[in-house]
Structure formats: C-alpha cells, structure tokens
PDB file of N, CA, C and O in Angstrom, chain B, residues numbered from 101:
ATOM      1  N   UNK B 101     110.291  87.213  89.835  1.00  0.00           N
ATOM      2  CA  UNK B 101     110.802  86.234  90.783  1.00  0.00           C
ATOM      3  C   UNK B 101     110.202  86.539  92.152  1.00  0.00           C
ATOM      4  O   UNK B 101     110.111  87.714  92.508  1.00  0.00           O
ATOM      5  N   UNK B 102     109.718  85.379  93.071  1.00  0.00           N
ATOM      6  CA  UNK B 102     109.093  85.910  94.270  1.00  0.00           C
ATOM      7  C   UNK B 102     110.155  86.329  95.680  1.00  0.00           C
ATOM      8  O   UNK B 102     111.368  86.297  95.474  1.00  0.00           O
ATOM      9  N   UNK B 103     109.770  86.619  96.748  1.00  0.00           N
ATOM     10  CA  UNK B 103     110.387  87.299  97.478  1.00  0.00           C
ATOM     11  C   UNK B 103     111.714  85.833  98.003  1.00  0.00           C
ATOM     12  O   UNK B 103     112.931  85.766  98.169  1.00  0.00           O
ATOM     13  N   UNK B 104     110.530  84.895  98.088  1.00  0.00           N
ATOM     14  CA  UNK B 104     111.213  83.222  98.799  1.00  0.00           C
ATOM     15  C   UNK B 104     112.700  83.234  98.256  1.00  0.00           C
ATOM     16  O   UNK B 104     113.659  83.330  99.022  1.00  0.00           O
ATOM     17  N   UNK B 105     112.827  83.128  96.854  1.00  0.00           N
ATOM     18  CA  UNK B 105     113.882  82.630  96.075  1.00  0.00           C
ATOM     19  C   UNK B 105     114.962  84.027  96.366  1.00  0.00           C
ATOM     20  O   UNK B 105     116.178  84.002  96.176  1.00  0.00           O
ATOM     21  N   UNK B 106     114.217  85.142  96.837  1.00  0.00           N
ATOM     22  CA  UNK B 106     115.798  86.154  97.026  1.00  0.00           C
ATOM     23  C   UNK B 106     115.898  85.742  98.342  1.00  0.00           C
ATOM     24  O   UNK B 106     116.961  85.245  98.713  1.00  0.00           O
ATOM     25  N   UNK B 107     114.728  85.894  99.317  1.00  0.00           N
ATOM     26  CA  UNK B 107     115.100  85.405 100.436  1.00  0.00           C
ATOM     27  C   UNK B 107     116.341  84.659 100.902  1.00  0.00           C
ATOM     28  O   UNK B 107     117.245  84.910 101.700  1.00  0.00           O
ATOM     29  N   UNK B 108     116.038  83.650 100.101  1.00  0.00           N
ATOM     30  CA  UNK B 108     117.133  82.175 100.060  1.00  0.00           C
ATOM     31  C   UNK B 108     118.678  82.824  99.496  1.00  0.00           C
ATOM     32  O   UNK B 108     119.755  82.557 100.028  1.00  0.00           O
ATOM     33  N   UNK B 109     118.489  83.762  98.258  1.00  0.00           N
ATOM     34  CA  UNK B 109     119.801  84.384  98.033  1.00  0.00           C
ATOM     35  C   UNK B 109     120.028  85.489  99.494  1.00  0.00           C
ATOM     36  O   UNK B 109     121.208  85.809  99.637  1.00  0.00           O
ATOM     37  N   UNK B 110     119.389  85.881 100.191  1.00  0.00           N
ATOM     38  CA  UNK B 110     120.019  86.768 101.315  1.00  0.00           C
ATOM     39  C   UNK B 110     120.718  85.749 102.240  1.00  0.00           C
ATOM     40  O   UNK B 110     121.850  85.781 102.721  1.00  0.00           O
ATOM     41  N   UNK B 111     119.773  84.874 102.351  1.00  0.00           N
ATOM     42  CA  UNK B 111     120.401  83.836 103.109  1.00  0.00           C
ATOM     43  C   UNK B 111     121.648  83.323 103.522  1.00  0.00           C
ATOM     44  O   UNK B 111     122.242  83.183 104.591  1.00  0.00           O
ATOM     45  N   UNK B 112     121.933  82.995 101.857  1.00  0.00           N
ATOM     46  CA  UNK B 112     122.966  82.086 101.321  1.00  0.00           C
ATOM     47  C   UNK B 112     124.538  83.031 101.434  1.00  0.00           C
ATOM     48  O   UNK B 112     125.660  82.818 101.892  1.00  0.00           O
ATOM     49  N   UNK B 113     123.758  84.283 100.647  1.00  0.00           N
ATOM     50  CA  UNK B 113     124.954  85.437 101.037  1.00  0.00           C
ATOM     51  C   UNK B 113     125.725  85.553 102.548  1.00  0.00           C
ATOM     52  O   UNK B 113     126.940  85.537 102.750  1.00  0.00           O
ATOM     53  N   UNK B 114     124.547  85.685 103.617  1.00  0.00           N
ATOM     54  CA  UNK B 114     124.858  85.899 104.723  1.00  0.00           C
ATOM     55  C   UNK B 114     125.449  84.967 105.043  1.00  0.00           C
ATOM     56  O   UNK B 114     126.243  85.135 105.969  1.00  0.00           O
ATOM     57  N   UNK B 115     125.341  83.664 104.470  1.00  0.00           N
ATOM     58  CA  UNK B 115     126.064  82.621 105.467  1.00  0.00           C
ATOM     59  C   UNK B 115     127.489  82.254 104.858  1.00  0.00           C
ATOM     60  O   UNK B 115     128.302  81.453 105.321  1.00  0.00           O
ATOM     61  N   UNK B 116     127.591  82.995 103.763  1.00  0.00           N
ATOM     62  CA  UNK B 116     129.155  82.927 103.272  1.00  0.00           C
ATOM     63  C   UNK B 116     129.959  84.034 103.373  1.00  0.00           C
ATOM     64  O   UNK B 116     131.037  84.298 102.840  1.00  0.00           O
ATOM     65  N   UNK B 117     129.222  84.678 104.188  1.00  0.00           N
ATOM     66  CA  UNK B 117     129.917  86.805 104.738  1.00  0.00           C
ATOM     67  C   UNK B 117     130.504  86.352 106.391  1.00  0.00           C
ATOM     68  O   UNK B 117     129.901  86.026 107.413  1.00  0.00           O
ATOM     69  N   UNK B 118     131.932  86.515 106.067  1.00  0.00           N
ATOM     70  CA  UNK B 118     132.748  85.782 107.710  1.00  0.00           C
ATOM     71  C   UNK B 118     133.417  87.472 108.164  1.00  0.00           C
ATOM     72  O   UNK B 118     133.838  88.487 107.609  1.00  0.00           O
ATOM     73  N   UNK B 119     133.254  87.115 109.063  1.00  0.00           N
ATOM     74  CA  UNK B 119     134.181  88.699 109.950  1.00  0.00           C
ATOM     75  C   UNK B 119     135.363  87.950 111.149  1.00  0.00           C
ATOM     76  O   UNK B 119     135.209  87.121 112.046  1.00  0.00           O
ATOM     77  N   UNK B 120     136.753  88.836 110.550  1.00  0.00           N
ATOM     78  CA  UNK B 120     137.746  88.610 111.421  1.00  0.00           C
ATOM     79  C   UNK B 120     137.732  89.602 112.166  1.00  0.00           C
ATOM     80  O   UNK B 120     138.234  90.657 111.777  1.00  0.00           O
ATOM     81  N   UNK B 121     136.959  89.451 113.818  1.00  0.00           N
ATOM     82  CA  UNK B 121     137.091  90.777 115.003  1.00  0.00           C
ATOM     83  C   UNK B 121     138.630  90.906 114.906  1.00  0.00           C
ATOM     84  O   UNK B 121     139.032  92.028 114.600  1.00  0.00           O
ATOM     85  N   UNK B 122     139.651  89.846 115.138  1.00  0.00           N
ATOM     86  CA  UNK B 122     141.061  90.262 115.535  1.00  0.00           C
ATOM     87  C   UNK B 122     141.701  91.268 114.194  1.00  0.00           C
ATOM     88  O   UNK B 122     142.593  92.103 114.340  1.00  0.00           O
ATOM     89  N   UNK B 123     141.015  90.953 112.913  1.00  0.00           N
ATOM     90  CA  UNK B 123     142.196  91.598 112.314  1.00  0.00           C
ATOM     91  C   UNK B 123     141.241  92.791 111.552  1.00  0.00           C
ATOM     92  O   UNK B 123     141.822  93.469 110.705  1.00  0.00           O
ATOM     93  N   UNK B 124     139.602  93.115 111.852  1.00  0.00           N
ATOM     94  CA  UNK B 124     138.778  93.834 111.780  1.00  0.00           C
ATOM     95  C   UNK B 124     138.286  93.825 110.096  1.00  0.00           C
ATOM     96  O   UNK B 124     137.898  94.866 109.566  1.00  0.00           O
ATOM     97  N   UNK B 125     138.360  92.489 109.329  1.00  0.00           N
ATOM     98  CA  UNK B 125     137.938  92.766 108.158  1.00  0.00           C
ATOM     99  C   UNK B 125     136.563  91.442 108.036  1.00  0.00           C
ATOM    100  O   UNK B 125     136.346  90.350 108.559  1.00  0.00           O
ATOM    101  N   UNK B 126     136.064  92.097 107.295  1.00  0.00           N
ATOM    102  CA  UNK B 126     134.867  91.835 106.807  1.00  0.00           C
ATOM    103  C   UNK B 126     134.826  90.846 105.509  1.00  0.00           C
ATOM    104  O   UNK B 126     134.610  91.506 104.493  1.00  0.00           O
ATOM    105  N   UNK B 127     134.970  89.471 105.260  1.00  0.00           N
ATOM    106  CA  UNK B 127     134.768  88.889 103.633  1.00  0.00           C
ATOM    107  C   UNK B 127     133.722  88.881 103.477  1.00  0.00           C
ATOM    108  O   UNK B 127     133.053  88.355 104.367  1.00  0.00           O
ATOM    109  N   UNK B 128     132.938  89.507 102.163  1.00  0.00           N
ATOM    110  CA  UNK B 128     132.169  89.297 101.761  1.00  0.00           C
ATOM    111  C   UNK B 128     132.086  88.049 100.738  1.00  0.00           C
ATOM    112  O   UNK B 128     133.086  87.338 100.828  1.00  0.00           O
ATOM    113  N   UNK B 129     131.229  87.651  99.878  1.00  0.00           N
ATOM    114  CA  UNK B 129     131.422  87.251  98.592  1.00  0.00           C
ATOM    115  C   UNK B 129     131.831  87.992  97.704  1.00  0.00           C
ATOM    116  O   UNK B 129     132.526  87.442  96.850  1.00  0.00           O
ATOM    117  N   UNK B 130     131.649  89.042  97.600  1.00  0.00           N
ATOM    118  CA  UNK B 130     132.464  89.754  96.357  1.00  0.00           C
ATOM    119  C   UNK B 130     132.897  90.980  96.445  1.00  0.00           C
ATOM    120  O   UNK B 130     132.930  91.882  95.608  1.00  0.00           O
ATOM    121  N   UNK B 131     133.236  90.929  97.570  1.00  0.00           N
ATOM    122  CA  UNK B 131     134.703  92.104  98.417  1.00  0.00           C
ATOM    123  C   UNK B 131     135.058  92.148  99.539  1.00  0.00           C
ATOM    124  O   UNK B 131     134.102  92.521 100.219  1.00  0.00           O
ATOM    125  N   UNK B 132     135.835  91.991 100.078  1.00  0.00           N
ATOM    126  CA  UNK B 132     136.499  92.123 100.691  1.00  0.00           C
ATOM    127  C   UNK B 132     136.805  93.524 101.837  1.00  0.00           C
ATOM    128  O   UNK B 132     137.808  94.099 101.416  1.00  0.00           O
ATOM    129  N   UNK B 133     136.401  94.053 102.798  1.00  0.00           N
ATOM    130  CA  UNK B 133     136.339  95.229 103.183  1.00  0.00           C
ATOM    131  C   UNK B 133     137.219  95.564 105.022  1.00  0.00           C
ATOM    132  O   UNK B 133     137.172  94.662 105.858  1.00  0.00           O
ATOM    133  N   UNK B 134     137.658  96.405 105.228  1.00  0.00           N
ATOM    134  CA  UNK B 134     138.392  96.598 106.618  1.00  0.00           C
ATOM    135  C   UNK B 134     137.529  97.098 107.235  1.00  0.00           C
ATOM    136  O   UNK B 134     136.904  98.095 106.874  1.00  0.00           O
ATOM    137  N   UNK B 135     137.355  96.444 108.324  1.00  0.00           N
ATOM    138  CA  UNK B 135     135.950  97.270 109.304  1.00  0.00           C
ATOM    139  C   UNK B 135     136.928  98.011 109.840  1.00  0.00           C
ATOM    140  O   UNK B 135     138.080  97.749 110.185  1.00  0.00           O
ATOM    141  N   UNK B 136     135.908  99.521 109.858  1.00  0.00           N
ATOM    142  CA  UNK B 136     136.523 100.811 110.319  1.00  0.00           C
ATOM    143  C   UNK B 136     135.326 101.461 111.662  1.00  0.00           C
ATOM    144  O   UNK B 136     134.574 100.582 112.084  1.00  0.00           O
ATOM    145  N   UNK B 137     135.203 102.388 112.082  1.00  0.00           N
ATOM    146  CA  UNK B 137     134.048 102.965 112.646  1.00  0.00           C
ATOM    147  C   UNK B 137     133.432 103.351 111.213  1.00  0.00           C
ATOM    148  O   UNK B 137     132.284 103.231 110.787  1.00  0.00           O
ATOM    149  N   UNK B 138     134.175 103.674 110.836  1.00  0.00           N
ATOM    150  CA  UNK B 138     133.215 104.272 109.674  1.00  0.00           C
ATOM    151  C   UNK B 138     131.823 103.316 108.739  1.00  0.00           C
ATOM    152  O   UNK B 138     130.635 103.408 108.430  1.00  0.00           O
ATOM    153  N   UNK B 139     133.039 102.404 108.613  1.00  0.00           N
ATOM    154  CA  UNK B 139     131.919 101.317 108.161  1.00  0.00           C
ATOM    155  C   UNK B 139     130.970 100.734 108.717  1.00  0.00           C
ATOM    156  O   UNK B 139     130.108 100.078 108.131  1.00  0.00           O
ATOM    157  N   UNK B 140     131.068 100.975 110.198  1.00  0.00           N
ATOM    158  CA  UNK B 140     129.966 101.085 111.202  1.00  0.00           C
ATOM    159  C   UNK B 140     128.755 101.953 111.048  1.00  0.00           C
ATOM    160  O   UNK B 140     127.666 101.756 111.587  1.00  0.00           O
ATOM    161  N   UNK B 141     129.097 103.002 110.193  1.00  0.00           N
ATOM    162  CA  UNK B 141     128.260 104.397 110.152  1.00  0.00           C
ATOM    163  C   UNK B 141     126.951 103.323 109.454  1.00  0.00           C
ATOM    164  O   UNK B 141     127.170 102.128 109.254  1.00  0.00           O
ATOM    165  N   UNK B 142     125.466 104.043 109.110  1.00  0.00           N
ATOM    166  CA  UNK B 142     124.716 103.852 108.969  1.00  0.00           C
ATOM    167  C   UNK B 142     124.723 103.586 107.255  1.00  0.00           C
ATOM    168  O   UNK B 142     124.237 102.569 106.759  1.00  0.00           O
ATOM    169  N   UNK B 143     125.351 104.664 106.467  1.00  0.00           N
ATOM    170  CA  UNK B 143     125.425 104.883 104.999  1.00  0.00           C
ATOM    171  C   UNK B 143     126.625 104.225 104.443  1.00  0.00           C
ATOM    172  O   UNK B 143     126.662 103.743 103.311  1.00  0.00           O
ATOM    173  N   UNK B 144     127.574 104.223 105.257  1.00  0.00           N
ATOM    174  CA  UNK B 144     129.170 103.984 104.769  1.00  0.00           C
ATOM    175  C   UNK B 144     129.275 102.560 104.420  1.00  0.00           C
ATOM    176  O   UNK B 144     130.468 102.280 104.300  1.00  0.00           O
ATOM    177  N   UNK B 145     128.477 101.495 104.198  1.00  0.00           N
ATOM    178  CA  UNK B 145     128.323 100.071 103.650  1.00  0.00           C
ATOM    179  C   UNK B 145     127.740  99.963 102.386  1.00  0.00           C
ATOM    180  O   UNK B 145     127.673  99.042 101.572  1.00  0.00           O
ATOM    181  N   UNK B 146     127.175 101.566 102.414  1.00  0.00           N
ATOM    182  CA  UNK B 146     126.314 101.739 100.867  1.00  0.00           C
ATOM    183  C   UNK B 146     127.383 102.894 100.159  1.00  0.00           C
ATOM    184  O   UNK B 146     127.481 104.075 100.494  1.00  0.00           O
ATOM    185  N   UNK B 147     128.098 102.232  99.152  1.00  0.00           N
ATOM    186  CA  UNK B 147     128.579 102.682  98.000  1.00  0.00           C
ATOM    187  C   UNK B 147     128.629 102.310  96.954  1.00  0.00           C
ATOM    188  O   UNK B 147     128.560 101.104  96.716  1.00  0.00           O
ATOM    189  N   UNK B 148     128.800 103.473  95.744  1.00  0.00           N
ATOM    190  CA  UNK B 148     128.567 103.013  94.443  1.00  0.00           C
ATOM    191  C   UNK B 148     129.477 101.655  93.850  1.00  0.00           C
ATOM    192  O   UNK B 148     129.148 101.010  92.855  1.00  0.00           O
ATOM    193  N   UNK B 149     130.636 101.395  94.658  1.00  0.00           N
ATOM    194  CA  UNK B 149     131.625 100.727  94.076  1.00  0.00           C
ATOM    195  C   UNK B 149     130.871  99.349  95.095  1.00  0.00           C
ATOM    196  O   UNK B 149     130.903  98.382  94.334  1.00  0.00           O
ATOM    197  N   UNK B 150     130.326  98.957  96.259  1.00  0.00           N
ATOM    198  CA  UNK B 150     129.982  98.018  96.991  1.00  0.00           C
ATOM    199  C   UNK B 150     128.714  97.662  96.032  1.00  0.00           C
ATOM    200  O   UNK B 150     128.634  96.459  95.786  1.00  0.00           O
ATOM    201  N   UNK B 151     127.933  98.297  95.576  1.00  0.00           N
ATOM    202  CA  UNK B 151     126.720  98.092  94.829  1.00  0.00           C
ATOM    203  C   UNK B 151     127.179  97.532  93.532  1.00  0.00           C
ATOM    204  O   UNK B 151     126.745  96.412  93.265  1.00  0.00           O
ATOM    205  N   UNK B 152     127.807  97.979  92.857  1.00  0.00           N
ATOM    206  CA  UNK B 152     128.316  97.466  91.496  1.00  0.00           C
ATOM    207  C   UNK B 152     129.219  96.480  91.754  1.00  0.00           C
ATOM    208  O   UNK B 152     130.107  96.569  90.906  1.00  0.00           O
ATOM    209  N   UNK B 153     129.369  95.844  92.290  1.00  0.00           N
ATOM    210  CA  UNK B 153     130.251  94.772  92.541  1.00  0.00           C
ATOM    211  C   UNK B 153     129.243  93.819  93.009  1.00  0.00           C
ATOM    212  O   UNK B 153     128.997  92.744  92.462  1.00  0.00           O
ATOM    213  N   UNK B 154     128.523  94.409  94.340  1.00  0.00           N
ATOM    214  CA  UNK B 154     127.189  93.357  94.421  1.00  0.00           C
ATOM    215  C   UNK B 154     126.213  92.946  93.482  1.00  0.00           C
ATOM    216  O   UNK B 154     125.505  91.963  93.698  1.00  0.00           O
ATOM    217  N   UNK B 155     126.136  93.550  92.576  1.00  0.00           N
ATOM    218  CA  UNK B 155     124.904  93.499  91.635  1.00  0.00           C
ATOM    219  C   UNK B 155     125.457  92.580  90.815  1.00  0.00           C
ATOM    220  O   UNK B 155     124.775  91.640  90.408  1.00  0.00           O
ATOM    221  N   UNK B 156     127.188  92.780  90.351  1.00  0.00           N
ATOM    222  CA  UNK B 156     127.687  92.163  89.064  1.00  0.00           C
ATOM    223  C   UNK B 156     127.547  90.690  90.086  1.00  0.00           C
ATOM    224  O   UNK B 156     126.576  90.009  89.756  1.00  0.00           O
ATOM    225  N   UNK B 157     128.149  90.269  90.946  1.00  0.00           N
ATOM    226  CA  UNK B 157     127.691  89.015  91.527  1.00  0.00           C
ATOM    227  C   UNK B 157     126.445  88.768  91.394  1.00  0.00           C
ATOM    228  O   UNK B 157     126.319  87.788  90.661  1.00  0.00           O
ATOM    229  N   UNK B 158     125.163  89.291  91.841  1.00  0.00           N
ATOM    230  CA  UNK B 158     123.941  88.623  91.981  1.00  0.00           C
ATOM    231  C   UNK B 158     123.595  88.185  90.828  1.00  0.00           C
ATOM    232  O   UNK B 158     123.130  87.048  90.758  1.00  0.00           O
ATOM    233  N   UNK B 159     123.801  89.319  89.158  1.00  0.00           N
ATOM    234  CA  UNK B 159     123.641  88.878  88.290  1.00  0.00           C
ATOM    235  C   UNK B 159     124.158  87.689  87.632  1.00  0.00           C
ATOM    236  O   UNK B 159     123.435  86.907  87.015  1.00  0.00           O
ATOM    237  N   UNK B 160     125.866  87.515  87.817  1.00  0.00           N
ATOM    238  CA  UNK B 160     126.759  85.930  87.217  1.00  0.00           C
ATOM    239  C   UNK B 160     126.198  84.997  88.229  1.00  0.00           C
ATOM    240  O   UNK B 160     125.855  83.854  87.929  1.00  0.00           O
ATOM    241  N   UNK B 161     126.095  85.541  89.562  1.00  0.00           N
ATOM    242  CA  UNK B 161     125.867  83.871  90.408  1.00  0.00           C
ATOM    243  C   UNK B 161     124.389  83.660  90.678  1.00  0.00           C
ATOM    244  O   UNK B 161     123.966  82.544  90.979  1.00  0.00           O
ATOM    245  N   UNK B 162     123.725  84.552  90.590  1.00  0.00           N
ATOM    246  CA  UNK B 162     122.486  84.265  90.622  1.00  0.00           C
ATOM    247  C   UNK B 162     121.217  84.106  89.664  1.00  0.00           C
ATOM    248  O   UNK B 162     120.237  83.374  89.806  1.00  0.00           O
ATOM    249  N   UNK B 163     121.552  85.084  88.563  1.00  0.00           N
ATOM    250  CA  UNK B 163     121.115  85.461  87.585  1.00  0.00           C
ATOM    251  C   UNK B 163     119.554  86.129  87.756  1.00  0.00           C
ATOM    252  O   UNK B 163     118.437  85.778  87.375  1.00  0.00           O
ATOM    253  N   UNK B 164     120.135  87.386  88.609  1.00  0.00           N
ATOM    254  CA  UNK B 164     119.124  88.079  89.329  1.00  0.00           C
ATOM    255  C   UNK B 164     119.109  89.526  88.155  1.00  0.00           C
ATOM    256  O   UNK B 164     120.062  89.911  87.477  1.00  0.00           O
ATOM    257  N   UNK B 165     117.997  89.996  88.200  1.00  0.00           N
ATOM    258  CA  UNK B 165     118.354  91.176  87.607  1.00  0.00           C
ATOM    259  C   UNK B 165     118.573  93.066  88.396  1.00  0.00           C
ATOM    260  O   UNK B 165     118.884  93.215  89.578  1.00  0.00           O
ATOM    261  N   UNK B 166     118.434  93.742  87.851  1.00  0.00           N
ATOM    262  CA  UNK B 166     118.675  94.749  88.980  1.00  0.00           C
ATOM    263  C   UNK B 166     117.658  95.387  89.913  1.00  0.00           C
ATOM    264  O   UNK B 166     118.157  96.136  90.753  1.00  0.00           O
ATOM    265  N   UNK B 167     116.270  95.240  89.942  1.00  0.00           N
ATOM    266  CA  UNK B 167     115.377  95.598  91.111  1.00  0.00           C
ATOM    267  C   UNK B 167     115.755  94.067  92.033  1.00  0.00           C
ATOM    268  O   UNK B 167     115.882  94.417  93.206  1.00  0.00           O
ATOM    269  N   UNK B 168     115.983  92.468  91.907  1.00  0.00           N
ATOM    270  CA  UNK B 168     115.626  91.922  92.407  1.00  0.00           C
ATOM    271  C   UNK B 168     117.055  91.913  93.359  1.00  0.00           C
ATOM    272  O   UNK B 168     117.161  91.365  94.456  1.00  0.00           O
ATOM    273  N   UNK B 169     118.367  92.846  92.467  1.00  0.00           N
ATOM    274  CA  UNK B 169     119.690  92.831  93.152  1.00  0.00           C
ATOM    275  C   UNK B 169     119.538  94.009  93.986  1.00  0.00           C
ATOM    276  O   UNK B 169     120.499  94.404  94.646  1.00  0.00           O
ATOM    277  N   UNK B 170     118.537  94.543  94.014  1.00  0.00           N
ATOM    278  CA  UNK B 170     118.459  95.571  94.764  1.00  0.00           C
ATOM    279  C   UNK B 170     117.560  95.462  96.356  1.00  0.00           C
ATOM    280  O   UNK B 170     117.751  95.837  97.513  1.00  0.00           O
ATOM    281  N   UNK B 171     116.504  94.716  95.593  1.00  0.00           N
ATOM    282  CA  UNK B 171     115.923  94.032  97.018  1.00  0.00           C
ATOM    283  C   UNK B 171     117.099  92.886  97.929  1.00  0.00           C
ATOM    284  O   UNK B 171     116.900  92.742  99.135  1.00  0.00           O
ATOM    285  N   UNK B 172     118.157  92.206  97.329  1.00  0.00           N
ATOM    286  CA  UNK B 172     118.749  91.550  97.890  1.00  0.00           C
ATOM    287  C   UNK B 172     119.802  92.490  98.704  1.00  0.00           C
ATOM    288  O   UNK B 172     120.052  92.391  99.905  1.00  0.00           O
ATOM    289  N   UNK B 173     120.347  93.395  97.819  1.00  0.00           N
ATOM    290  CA  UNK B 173     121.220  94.440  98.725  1.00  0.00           C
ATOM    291  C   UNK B 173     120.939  94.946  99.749  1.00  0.00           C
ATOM    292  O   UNK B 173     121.620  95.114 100.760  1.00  0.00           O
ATOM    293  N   UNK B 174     119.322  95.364  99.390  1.00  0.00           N
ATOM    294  CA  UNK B 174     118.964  95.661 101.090  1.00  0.00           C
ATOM    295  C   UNK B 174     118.763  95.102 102.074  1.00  0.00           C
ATOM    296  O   UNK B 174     119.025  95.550 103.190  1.00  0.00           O
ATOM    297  N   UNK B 175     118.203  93.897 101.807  1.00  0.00           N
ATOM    298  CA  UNK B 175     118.088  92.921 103.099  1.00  0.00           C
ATOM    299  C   UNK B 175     119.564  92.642 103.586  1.00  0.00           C
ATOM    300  O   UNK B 175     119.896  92.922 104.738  1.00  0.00           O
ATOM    301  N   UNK B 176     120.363  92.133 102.759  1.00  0.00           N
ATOM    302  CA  UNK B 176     122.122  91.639 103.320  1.00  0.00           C
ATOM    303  C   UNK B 176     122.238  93.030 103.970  1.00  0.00           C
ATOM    304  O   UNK B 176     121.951  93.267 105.143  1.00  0.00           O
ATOM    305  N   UNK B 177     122.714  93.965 103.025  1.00  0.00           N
ATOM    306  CA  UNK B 177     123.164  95.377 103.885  1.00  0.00           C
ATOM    307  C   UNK B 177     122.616  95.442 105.661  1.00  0.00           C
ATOM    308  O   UNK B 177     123.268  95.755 106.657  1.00  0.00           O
ATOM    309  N   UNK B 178     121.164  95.006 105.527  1.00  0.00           N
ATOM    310  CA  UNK B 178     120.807  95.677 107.039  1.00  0.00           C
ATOM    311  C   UNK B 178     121.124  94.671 108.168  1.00  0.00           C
ATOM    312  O   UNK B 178     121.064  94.860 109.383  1.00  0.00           O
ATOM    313  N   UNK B 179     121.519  93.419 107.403  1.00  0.00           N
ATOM    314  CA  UNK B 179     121.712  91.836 108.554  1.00  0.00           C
ATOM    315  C   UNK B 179     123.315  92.223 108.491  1.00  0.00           C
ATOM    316  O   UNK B 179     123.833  92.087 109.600  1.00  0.00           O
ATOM    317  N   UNK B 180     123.996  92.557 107.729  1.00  0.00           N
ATOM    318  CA  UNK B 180     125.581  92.143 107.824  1.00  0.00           C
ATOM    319  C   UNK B 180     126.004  93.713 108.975  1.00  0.00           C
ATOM    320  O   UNK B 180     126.915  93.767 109.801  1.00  0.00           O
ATOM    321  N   UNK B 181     124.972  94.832 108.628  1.00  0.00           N
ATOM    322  CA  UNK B 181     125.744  95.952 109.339  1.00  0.00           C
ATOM    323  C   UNK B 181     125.189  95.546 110.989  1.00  0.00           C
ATOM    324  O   UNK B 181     125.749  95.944 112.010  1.00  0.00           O
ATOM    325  N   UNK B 182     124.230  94.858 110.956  1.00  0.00           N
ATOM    326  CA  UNK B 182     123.404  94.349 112.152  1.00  0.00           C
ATOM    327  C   UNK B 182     124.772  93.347 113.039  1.00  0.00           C
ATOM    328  O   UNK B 182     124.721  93.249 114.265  1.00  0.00           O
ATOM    329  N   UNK B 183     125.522  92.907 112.511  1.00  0.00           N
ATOM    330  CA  UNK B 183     126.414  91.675 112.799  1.00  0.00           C
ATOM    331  C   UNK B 183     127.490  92.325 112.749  1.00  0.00           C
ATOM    332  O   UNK B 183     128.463  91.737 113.223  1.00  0.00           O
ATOM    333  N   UNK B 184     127.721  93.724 112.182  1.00  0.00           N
ATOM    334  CA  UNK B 184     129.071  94.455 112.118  1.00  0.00           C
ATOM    335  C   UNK B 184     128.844  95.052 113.983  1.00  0.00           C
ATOM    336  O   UNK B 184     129.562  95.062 114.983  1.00  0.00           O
ATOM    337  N   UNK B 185     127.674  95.410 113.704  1.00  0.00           N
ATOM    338  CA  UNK B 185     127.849  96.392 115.452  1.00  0.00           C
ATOM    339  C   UNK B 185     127.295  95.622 116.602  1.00  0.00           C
ATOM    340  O   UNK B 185     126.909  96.035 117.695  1.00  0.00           O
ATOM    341  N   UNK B 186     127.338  94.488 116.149  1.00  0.00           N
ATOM    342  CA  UNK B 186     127.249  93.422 117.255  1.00  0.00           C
ATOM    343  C   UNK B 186     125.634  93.402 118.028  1.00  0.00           C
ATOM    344  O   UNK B 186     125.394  92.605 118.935  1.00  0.00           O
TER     345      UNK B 186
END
C-alpha cells in the first residue's frame, strides 16, 4: 500500500482525535486517555496496550496490516503529542 492512502488514514485519525483542555482528556478513536504530564512525556503515548488497541482498529477499520499500522502509529503519535503540548 503506498504512503498517500496511510497518509489519508493519519489524516482521518487526527481529525477524529478531540482533546477536552477543561477536563484534560484526550478521545482518541480507539481509547480514550486522561492527559497527565506524564502523557506529555516523550515515550508515555507509546504503550503496549495503546499499540494493540491501535493496530486492532487500523486493521477492522482500515484493513491495514501491521508494518503499514505501524507507519500510521507513528505519524498520529508525533501530530497528536505535537497538539497535546500545544
């Protein structure tokens, strides 16, 4: 699959990932998370349980497989923590 068509899935992700500053949580598409400092940290957005949950989405809604859920994880990961620390 070429880069365009994940592109468009980073995209699409990002534009359905909403943040409540007042009540400090984060919706993703397929979790839900409390912004902490921590989750501010550089690594602390990357976990095994955030990855396996992302992947099982990319695969049912996208029907991506796992290098191409992996290139998508990284691009979202670095735009959403980009939008976490303002």
């Amino acid at each position: 699959m070429d880069n365009k068509y994940l592109d468009k899935v980073v995209e699409q992700m990002v534009s359905e990932t909403r943040m409540d500053h007042e009540e400090n949580i984060l919706y993703t598409p397929y979790r839900v998370y409390q912004i902490t400092p921590l989750l501010k940290r550089i690594n602390s957005f990357h976990s095994p349980y955030s990855t396996t949950t992302f992947y099982g989405h990319c695969i049912s809604v996208y029907g991506l497989n796992e290098e191409e859920s992996e290139y998508v994880w990284n691009e979202y990961r670095e735009i959403v923590k980009d939008k976490i620390n303002g």
